[in-house]
Backbone as a printed PyTorch tensor [residue, N CA C, xyz], in Angstrom:
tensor([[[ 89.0250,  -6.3180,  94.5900],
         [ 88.2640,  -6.3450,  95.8200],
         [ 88.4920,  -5.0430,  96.5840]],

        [[ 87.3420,  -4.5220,  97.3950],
         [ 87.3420,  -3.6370,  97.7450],
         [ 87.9680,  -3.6680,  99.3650]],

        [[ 88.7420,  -2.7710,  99.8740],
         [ 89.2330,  -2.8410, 101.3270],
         [ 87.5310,  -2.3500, 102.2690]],

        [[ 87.4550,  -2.6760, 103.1810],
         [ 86.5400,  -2.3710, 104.4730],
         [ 86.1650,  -1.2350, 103.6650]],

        [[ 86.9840,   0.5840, 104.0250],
         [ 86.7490,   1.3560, 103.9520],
         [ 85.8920,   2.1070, 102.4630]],

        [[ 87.2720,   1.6950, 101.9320],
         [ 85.9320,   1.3740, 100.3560],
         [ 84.8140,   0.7830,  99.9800]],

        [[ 84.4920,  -0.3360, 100.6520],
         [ 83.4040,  -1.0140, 100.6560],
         [ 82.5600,   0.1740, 101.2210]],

        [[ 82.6760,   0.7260, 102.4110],
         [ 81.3950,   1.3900, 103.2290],
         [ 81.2550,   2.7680, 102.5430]],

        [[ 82.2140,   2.8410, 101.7820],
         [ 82.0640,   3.9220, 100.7390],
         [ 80.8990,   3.9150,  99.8690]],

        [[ 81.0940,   2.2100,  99.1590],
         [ 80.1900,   2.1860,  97.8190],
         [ 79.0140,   2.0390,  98.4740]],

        [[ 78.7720,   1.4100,  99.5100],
         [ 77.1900,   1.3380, 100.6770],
         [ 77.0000,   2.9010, 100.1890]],

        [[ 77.5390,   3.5150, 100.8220],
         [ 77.0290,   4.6690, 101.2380],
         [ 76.9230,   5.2740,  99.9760]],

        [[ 77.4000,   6.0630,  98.9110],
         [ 77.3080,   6.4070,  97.7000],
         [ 75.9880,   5.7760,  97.3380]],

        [[ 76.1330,   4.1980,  97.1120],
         [ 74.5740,   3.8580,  96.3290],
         [ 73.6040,   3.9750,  97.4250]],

        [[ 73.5680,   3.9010,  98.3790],
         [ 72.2030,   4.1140,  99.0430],
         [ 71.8660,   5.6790,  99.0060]],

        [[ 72.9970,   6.6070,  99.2840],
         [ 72.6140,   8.1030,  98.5960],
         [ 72.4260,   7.9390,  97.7170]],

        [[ 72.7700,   7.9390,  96.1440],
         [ 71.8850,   8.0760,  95.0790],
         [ 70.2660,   7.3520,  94.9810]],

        [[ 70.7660,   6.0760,  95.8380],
         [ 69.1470,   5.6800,  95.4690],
         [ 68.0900,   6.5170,  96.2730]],

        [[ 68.4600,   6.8380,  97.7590],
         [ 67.6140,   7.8370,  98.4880],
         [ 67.4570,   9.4650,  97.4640]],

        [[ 68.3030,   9.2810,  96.3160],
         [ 68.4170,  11.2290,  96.0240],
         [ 67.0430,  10.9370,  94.3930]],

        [[ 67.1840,   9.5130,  94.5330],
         [ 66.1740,   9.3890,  93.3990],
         [ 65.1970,   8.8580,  93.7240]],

        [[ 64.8090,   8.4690,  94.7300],
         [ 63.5320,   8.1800,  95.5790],
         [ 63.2370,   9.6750,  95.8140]],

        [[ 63.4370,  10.2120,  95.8550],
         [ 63.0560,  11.3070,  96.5360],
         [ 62.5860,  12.3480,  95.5650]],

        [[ 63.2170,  11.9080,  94.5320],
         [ 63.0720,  13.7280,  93.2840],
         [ 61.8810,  12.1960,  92.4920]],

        [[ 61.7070,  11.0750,  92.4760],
         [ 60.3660,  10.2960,  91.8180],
         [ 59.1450,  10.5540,  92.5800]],

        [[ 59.6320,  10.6310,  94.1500],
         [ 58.5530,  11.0720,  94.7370],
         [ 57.8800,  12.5360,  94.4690]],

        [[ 58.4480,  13.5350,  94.1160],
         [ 58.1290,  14.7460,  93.7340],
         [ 57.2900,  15.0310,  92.4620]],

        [[ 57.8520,  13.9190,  91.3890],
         [ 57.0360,  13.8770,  90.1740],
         [ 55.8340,  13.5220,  90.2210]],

        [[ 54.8820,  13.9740,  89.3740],
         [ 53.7780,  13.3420,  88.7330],
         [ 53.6920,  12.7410,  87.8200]],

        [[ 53.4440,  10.9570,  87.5940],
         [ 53.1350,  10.5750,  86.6770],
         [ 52.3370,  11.5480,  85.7960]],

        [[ 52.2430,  11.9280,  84.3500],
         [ 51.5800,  11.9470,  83.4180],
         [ 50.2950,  11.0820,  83.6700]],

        [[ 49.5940,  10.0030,  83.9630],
         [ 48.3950,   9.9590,  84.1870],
         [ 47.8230,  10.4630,  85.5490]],

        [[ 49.1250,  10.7840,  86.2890],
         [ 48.4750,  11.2460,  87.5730],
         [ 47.6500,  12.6830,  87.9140]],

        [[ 49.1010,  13.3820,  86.8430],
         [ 48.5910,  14.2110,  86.4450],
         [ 46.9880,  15.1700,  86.0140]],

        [[ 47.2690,  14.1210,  84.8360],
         [ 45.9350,  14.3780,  83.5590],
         [ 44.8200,  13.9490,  84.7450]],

        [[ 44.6440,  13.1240,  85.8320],
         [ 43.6970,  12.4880,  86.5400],
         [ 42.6620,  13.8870,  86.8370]],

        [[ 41.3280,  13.8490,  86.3050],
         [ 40.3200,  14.8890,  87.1070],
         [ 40.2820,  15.5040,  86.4070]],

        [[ 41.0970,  15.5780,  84.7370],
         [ 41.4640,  16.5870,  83.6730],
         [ 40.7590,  16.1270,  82.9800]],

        [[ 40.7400,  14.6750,  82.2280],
         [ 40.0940,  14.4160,  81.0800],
         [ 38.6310,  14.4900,  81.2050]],

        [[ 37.9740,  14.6310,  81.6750],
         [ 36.5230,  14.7920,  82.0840],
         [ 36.0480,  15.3080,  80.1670]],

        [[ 34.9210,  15.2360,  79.5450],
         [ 34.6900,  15.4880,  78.1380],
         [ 33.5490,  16.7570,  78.3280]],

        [[ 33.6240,  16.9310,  80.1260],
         [ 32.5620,  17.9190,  80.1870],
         [ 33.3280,  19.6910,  79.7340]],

        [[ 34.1940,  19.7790,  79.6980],
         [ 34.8410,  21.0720,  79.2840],
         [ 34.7630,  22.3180,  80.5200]],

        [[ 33.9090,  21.6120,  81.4810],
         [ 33.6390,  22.8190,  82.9440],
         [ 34.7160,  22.4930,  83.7500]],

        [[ 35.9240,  23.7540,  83.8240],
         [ 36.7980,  23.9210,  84.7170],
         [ 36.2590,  23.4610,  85.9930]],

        [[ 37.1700,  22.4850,  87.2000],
         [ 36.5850,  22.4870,  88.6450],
         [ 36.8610,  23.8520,  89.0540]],

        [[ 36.1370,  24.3700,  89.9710],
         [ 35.9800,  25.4120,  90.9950],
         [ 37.5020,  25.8990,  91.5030]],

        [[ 38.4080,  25.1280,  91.3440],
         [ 39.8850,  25.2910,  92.1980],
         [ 40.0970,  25.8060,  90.7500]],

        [[ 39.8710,  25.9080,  89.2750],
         [ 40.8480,  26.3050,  88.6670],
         [ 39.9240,  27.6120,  88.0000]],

        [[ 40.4040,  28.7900,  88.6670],
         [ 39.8710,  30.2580,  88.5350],
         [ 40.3450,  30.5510,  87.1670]],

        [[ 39.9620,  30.1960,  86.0010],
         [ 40.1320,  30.4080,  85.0260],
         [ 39.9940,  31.6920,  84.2790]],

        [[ 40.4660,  32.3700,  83.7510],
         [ 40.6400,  34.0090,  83.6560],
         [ 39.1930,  33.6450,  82.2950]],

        [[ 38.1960,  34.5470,  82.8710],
         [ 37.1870,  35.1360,  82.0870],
         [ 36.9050,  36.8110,  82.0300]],

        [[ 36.0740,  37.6630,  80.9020],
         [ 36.2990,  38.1750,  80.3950],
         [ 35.2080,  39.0540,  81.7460]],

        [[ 35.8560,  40.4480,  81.8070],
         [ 35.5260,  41.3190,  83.6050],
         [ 34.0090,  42.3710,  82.9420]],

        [[ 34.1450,  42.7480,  83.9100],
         [ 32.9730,  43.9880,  83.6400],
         [ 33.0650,  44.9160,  83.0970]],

        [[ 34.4820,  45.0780,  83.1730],
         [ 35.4190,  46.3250,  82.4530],
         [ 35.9080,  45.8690,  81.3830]],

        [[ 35.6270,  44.8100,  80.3130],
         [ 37.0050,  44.1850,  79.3750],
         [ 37.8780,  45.2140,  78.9510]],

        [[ 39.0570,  44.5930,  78.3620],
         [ 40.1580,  45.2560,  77.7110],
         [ 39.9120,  45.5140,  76.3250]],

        [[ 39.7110,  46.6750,  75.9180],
         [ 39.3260,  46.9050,  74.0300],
         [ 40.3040,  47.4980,  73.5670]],

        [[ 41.0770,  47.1150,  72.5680],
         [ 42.2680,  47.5410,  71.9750],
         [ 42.1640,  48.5270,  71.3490]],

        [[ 43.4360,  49.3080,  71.3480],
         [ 42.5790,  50.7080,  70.5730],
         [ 42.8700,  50.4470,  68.7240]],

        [[ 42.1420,  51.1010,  68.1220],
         [ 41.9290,  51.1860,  66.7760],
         [ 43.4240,  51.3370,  66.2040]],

        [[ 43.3780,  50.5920,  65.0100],
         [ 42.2390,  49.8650,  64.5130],
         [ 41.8240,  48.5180,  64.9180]],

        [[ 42.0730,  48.0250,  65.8700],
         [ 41.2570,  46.4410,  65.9490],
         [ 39.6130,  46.8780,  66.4610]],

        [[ 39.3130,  45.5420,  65.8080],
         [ 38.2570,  45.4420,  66.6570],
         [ 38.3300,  45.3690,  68.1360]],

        [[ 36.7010,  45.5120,  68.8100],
         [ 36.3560,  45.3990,  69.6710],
         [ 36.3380,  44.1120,  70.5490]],

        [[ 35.8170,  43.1440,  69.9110],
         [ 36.0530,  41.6610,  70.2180],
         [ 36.8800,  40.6370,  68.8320]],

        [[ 37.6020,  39.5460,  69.4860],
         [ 38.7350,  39.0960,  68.5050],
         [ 37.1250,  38.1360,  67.5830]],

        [[ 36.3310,  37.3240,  68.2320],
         [ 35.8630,  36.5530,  67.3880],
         [ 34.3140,  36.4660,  68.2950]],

        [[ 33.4600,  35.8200,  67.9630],
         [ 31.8940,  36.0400,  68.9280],
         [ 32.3240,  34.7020,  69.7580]],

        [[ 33.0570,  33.8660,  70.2250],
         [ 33.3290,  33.5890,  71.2690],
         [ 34.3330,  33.7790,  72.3450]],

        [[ 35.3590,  34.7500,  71.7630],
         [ 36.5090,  34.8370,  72.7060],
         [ 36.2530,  36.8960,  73.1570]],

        [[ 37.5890,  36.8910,  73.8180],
         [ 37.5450,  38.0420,  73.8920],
         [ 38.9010,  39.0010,  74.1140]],

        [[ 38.9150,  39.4420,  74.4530],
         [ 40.6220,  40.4400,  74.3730],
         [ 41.0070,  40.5000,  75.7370]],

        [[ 42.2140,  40.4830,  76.2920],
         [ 43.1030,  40.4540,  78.0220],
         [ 44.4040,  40.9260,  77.2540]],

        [[ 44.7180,  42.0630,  78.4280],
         [ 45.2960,  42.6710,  78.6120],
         [ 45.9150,  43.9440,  78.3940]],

        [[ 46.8490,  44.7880,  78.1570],
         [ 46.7240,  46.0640,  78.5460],
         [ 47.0150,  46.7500,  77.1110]],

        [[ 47.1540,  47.4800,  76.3080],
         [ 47.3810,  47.9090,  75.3830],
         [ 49.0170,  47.8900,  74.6190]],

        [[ 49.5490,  47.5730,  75.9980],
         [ 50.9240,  47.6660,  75.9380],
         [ 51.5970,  45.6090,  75.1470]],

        [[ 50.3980,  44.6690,  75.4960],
         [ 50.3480,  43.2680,  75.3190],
         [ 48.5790,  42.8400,  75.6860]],

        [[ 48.8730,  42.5880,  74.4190],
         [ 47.2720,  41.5390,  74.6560],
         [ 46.8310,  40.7000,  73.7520]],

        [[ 45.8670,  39.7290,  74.7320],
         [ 45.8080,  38.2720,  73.6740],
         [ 44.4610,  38.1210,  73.4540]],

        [[ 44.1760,  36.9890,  72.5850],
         [ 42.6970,  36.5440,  72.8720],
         [ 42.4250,  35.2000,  73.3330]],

        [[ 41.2530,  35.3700,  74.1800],
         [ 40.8670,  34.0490,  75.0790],
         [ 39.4940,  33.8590,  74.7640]],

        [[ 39.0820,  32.3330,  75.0450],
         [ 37.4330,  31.7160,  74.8400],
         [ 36.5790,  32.6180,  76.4090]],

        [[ 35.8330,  33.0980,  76.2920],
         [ 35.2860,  33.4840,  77.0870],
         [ 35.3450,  32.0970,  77.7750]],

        [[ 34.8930,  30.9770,  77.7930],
         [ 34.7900,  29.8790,  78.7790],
         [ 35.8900,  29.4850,  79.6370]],

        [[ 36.9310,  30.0570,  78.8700],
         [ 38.0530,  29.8880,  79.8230],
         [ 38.8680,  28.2870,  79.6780]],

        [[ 38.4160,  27.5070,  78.9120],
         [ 38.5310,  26.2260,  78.3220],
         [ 39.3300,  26.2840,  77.2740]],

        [[ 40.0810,  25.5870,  76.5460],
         [ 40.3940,  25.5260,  75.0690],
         [ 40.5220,  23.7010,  75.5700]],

        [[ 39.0160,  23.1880,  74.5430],
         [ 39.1700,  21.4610,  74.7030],
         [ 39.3780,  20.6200,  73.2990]],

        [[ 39.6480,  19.4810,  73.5910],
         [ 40.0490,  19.0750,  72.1520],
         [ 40.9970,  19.2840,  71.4770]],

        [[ 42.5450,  19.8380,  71.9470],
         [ 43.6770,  20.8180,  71.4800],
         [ 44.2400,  19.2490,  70.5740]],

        [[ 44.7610,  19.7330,  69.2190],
         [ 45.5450,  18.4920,  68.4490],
         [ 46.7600,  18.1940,  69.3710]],

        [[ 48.1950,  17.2420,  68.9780],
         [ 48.8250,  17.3090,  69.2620],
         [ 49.8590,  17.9710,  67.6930]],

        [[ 50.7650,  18.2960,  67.8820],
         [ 51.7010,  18.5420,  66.8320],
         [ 51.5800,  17.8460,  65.8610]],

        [[ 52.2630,  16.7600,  66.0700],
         [ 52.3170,  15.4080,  65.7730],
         [ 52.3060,  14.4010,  65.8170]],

        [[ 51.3960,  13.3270,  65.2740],
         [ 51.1350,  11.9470,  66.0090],
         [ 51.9010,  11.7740,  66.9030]],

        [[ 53.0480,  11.6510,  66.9360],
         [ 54.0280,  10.7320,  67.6710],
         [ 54.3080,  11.9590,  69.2530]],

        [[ 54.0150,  13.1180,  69.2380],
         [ 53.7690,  14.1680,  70.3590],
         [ 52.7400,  14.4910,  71.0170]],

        [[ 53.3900,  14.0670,  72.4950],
         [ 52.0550,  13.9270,  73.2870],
         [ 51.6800,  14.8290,  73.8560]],

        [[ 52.1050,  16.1870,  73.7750],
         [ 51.7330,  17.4710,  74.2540],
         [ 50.1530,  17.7920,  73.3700]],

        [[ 49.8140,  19.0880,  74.2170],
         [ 48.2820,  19.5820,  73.3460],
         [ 48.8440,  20.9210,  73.1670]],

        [[ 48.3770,  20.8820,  71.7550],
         [ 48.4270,  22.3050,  71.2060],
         [ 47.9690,  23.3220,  70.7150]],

        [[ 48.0260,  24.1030,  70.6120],
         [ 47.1190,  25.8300,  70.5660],
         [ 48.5670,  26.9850,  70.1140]],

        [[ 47.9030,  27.7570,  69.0880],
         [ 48.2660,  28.5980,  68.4760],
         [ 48.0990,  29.7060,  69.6030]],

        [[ 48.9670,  30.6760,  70.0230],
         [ 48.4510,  31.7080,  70.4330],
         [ 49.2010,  32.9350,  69.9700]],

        [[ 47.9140,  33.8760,  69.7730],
         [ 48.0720,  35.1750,  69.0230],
         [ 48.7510,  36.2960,  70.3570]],

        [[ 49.2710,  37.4560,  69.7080],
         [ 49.5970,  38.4810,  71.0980],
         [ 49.1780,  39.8340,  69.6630]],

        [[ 48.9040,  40.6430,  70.8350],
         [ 49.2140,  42.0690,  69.8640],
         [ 50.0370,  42.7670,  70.6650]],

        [[ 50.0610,  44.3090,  70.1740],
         [ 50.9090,  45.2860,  71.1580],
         [ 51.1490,  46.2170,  70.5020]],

        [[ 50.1770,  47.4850,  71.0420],
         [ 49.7750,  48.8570,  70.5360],
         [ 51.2610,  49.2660,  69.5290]],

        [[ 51.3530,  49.6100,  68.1960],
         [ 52.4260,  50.1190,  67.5080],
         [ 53.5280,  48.9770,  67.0410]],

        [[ 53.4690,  48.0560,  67.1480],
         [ 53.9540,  46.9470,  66.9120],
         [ 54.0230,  46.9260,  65.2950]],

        [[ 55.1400,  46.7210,  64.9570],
         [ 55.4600,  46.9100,  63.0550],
         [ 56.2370,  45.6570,  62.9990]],

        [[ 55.3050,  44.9740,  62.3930],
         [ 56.0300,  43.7600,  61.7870],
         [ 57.3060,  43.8980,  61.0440]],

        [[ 57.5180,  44.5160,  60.0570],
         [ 58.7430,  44.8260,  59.2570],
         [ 60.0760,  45.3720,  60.5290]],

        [[ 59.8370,  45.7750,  61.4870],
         [ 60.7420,  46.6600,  62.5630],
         [ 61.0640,  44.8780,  63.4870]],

        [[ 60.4780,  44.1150,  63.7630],
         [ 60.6580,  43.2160,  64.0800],
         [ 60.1260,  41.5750,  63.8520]],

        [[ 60.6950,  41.3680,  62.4020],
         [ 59.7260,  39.9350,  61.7210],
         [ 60.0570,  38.4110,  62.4160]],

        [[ 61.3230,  38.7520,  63.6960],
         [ 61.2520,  37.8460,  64.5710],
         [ 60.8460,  38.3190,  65.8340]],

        [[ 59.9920,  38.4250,  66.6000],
         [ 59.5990,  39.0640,  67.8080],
         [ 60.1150,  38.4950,  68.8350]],

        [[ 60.4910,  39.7930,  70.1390],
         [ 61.2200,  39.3320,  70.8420],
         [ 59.7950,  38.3490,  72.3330]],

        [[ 58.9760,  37.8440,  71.5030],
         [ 57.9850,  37.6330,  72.6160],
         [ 58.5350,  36.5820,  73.0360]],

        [[ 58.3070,  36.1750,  74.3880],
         [ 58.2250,  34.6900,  74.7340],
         [ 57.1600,  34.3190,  75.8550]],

        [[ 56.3970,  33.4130,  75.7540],
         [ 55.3410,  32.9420,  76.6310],
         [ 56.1320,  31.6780,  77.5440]],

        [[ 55.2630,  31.4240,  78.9930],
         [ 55.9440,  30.3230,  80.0720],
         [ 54.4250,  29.7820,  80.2520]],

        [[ 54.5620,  29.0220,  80.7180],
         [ 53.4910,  28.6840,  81.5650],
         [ 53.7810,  27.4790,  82.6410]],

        [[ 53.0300,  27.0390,  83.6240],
         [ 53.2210,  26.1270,  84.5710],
         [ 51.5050,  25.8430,  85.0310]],

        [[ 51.5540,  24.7040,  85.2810],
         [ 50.2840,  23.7560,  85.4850],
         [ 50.1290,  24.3730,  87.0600]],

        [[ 48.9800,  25.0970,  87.4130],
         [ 48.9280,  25.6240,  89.1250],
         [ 47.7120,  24.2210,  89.8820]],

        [[ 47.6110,  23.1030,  88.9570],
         [ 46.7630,  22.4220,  89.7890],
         [ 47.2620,  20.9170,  90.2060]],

        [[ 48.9620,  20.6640,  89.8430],
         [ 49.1210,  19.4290,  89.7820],
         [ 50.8510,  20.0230,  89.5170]],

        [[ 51.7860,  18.8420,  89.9180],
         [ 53.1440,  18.9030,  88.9010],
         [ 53.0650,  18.3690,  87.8270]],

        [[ 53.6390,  19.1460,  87.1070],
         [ 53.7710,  18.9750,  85.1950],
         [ 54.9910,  19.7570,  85.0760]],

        [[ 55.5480,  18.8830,  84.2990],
         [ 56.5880,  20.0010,  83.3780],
         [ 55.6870,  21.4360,  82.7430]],

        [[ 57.0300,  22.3360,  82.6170],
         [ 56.7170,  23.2960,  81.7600],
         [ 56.0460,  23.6910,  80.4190]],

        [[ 55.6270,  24.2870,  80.4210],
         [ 54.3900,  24.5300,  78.8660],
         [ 55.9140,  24.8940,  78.2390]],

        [[ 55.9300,  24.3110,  77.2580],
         [ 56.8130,  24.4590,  76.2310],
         [ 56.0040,  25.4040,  74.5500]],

        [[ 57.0220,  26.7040,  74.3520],
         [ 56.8500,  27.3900,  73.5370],
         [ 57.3550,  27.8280,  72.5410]],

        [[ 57.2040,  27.8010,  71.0320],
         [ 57.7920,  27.7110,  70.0590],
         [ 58.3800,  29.7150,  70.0770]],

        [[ 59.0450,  29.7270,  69.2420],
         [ 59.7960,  31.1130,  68.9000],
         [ 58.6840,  31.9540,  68.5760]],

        [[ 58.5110,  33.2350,  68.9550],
         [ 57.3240,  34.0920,  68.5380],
         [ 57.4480,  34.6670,  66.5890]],

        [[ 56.7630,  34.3350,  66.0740],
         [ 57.5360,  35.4630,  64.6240],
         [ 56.3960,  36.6200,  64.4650]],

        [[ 56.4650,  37.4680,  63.5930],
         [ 55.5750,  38.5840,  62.9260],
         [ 54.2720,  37.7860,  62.0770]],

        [[ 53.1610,  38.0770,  62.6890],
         [ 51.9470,  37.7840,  60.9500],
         [ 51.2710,  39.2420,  60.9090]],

        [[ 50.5670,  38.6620,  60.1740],
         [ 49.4010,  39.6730,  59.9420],
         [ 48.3270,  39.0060,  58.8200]],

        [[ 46.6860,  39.2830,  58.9070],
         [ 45.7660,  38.6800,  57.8730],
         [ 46.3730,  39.8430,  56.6800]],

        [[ 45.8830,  39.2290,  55.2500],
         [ 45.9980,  39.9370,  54.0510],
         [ 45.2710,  41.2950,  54.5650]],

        [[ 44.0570,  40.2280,  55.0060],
         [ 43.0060,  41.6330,  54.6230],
         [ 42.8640,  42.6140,  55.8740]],

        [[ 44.2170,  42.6990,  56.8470],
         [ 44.2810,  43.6890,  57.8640],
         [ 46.1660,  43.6450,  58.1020]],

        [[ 46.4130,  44.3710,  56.9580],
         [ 47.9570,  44.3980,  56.9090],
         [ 48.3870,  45.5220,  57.9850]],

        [[ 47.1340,  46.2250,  58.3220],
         [ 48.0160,  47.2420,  59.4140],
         [ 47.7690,  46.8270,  60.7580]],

        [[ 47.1810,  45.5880,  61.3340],
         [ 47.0810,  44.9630,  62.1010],
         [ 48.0250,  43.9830,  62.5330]],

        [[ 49.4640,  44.1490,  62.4670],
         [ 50.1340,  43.2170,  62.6010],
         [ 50.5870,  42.7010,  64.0300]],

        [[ 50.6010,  41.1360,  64.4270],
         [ 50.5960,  40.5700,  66.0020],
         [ 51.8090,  39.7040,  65.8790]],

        [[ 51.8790,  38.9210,  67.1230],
         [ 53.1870,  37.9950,  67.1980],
         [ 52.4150,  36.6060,  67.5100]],

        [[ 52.6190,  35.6440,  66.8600],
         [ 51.9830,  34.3510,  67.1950],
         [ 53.1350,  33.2100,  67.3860]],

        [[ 52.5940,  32.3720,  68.3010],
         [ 53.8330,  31.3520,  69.0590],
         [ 53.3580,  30.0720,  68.7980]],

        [[ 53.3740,  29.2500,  69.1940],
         [ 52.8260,  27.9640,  69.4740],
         [ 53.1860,  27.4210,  70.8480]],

        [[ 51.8050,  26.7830,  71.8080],
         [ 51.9180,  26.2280,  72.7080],
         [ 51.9720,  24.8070,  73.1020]],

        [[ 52.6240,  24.2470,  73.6330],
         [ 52.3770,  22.5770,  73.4870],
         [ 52.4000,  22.3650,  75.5480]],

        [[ 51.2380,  22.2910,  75.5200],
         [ 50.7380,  21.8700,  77.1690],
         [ 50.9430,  20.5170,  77.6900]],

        [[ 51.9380,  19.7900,  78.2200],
         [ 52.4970,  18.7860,  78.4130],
         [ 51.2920,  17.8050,  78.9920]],

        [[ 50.3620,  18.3100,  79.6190],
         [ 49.2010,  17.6400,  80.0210],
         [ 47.8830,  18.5380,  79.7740]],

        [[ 46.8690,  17.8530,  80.4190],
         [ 45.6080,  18.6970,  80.8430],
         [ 45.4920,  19.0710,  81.6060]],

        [[ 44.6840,  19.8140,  82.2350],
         [ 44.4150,  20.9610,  83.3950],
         [ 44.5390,  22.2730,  83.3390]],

        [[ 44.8960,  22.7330,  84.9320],
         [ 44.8760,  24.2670,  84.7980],
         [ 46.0920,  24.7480,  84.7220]],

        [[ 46.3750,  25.6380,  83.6700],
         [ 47.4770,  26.3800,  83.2580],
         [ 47.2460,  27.9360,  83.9960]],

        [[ 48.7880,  28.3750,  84.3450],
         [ 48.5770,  29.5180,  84.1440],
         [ 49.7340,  30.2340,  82.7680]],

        [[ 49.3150,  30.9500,  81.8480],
         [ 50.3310,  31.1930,  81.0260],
         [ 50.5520,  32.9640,  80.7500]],

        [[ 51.9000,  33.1770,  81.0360],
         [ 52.1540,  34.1820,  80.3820],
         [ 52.9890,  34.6530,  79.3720]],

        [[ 52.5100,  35.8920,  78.6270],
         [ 53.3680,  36.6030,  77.5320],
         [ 54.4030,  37.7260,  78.6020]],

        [[ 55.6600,  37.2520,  77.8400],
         [ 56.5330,  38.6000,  78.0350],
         [ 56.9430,  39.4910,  76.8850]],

        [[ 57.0270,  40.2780,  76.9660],
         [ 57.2800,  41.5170,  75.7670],
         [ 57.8100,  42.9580,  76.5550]],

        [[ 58.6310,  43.4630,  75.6680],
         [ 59.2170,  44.3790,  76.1380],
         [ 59.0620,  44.9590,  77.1640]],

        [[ 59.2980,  44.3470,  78.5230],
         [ 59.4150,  44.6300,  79.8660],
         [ 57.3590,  44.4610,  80.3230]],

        [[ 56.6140,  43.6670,  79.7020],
         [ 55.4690,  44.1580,  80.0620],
         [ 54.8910,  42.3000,  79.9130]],

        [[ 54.1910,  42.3430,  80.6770],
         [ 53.8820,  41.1570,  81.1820],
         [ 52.1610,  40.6430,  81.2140]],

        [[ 51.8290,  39.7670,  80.9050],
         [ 50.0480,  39.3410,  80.7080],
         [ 50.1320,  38.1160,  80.7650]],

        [[ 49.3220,  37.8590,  82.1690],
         [ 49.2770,  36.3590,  82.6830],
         [ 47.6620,  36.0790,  82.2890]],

        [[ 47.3370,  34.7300,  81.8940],
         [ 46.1960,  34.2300,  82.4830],
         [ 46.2270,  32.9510,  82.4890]],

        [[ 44.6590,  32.6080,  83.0650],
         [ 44.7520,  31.3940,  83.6510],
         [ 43.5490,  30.4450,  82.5440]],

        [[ 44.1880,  28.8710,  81.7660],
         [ 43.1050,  28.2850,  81.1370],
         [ 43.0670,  26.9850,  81.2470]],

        [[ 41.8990,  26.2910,  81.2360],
         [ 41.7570,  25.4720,  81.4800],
         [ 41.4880,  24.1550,  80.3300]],

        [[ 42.9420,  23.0390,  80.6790],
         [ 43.2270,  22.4590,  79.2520],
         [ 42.5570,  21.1840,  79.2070]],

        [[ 41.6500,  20.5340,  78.2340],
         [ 41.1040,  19.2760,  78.5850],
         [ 40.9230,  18.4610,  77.1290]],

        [[ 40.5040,  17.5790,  77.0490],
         [ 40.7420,  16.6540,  76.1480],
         [ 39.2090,  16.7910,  75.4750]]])
């Protein structure tokens, strides 16, 4: 049995923890609360999520790449790091890993002018991202390594894997040797 003083101890202890976890549940977003306004099957970002599309000026990598990565996407960022994005600013329909993983996922490519796969076949890239339209955990990102296609061996990039804990608007960036490329996409089902 507890004396008086101990007693008003354990009061006090459990009603702080329960107030310190009322408080950090209140901060969370359910996962459907989340995704809420996300799953839409229309693929059109809302107006609040400024989704990085391709400028008046685009970014063209210098040779040898091409000019554009594919006839729907297009190239961001500076010569020093750059990726490719859907002109729409969307990527919908993303798999998950694996059945049993409820994240959405997307491959993403990086380049970076002089970049030699053989000089670094684990790259020191790493991508972040954070949901700017809702709380979500962190975009979680696999280790960057070296590829390259057969048939463009002197084209070699760093590719990661992304797993977007929900839908909505992301903002995500690449880091690479002190040089930085943010954008913003919009994730939906």
């Amino acid at each position: 049995m507890l004396n008086p003083t101990g007693a008003r101890m354990a009061l006090l202890m459990r009603t702080s923890t329960l107030a310190t976890i009322f408080l950090w549940a209140a901060t969370i977003e359910s996962p459907a609360l989340a995704q809420r306004g996300a799953t839409s099957g229309s693929g059109t970002p809302p107006a609040s999520c400024r989704v990085t599309k391709p400028s008046d000026a685009p970014f063209v990598p210098p040779l040898p790449y091409s000019s554009a990565p594919w006839a729907d996407g297009f190239w961001f960022g500076t010569p020093q790091l750059w990726t490719a994005l859907p002109r729409s600013g969307v990527w919908k329909g993303l798999p998950h890993y694996t059945p049993s993983d409820p994240t959405f996922r997307q491959k993403s490519p990086w380049w970076r002018e002089g970049y030699r796969r053989h000089a670094s076949p684990e790259s020191n890239l790493t991508v972040t991202g954070e949901r700017v339209d809702a709380v979500a955990p962190a975009l979680l990102s696999d280790h960057a390594n070296s590829v390259w296609e057969d048939s463009q061996p002197d084209q070699p990039f760093m590719m990661t894997g992304l797993n977007f804990p929900t839908v909505g608007c992301w903002r995500v960036t690449g880091h690479y040797a002190g040089y930085d490329v943010s954008y913003v996409v919009w994730i939906t089902q």
